[in-house]
Phi, psi and omega in degrees: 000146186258157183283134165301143192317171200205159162293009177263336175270334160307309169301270174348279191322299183307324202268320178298345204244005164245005164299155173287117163343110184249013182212092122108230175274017189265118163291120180253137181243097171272158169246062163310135165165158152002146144300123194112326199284012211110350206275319172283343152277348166264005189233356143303302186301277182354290185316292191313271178327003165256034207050026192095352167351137191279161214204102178251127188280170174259334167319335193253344168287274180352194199160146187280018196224349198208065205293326209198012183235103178209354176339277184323308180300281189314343167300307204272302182300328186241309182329271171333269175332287194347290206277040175234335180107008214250164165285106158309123177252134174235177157233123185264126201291125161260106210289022170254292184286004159073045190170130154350143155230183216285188183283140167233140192281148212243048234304162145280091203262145177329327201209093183285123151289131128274138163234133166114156197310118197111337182293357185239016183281189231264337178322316169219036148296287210314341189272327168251162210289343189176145168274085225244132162240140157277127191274058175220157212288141191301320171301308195303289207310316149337297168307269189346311191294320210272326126005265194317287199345296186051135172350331181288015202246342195308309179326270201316325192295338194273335174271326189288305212301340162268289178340290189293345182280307186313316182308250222316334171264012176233331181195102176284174201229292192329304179286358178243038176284129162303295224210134171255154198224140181228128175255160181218178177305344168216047185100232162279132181247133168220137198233137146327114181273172204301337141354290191241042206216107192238134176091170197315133158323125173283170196256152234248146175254126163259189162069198157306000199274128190302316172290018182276351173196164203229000000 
């Protein structure tokens, strides 16, 4: 079930849609955190409430041969195009049958999602408009992913959970997050990330309260 939409990711979506363009006329958004942590459900809602804003996984960039070295393709397949105003074509990976499939198309929509792990690394922050991290702790979110996942996944899972600890310590994501994202039972705590934040973390707001998002 999905948590219902709340006025704090509506305030979030208006604030994603006055940024200035950061990849040719495109806001690129990443959605960054852990496996497991939320991101692709939190970045389906974001989209509806951006009109439908095209929403690119990174699942589909990845590769079982290339868990985190895909900089380069993405630069050159998405990037690149974005920021001439041109339509990006990837081909996007199928973890079944293990090979590329034909290009699909990435249009330049006012407002771009990257979603998935590796979306804030140091490679393509200069290309984007704003930093979404999920906030939740690498064990839980793990546990969740291995959930969804079920025992035909185990194998693979034993491999990622060391692939994402080397990432995230030779090139974390979490300090150059704008906005931290929480998901909770009746939607979302959304905070100013650490980025844009001096001094001790401020403590995450639910509801309505105005100091939930600056």
């Amino acid at each position: 079930m999905r948590p219902p939409e709340g006025p704090l990711i509506h305030r979030l979506a208006a604030r994603l849609r006055h940024l200035p363009p950061s990849c040719g006329p495109v806001r690129l958004v990443g959605v960054d955190g852990h496996a497991g942590s939320g991101k692709t459900t939190f970045a389906g809602e974001l989209a509806h409430l951006l009109g439908d804003a095209p929403v690119l996984h990174l699942d589909d960039i990845a590769s079982h041969d290339e868990l985190f070295a895909w900089t380069g393709r993405l630069l050159t397949q998405v990037i690149e195009p974005l920021g001439r105003g041109a339509t990006a074509h990837y081909a996007p990976y199928d973890w079944q049958t293990r090979a590329f499939g034909p290009p699909r198309a990435l249009p330049p929509a006012p407002v771009v999602l990257v979603e998935g792990v590796g979306a804030g690394r140091r490679g393509l922050r200069p290309h984007l408009a704003h930093l979404l991290w999920m906030e939740l702790p690498r064990e839980e979110s793990w546990t969740r992913g291995r959930l969804r996942d079920g025992q035909e996944q185990r194998a693979f899972w034993s491999t990622w959970v060391e692939a994402e600890r080397r990432h995230f310590a030779e090139d974390p994501s979490r300090p150059f997050a704008d906005i931290l994202v929480r998901q909770g039972r009746a939607g979302y705590a959304i905070r100013v990330g650490p980025v844009n934040t001096v001094g001790p973390d401020q403590k995450f707001t639910q509801g309505d309260d105005p100091s939930a998002m600056c």
